[in-house]
N, C-alpha and C positions, 0 to 999 in steps of 0.2 A: 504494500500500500504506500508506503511510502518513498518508495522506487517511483510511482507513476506519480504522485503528487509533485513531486521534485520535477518531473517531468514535463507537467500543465506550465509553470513559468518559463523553464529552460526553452521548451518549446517556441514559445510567446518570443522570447528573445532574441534565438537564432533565427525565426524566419521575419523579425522586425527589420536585423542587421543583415540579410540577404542583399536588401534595396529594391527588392522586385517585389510589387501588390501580389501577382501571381504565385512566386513563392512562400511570400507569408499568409496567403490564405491557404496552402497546402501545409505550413506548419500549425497554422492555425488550428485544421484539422485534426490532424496530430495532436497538437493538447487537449482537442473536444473526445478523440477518441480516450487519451487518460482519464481525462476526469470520467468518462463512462466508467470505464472501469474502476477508478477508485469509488464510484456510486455503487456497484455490482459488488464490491470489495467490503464497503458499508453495509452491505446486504446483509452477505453472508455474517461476515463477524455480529452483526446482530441474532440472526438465527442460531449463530454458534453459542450465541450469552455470552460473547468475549465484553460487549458493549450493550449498553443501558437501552432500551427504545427510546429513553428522553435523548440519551445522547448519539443516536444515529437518529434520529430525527431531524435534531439542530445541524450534525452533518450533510444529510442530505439536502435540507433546505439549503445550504451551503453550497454543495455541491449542483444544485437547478439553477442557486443563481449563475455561480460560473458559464456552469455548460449554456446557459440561454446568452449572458455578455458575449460568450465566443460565437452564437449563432449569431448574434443579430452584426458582429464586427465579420465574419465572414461574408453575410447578403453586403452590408454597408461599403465592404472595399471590392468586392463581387459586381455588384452594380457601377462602381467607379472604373471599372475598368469591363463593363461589359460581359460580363462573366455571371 
């Protein structure tokens, strides 16, 4: 979990500094596909009892906000460039 989490910004990062829209909305992807997973990850570890339902709750709201920021900066530089 915390392999992909680390992931979601590193991501963000490297395809900011590519200088290509095109590319950073393919890293982009890439951290929407992490953060999936660290939501999936949330899951389980809840099912498991590792973690609280209070406190995968508060993650996952957490994690919808992310995942919906990276959606809507994907359509937003998507449509800047046509795509």
């Amino acid at each position: 979990m915390r392999r992909a989490v680390v992931s979601i910004p590193s991501n963000i990062a490297e395809g900011f500094d590519r200088g290509s829209d095109r590319e950073f909305i393919h890293f982009l992807r890439i951290a929407k596909r992490s953060a999936a997973e660290v939501e999936t990850q949330i899951l389980i570890s809840e099912d498991l009892h590792y973690v609280s339902s209070d406190d995968a709750q508060t993650a996952l709201s957490l994690c919808d906000e992310i995942l919906r920021m990276l959606g809507t900066m994907i359509v937003k530089i998507g449509n800047r460039i046509g795509k």
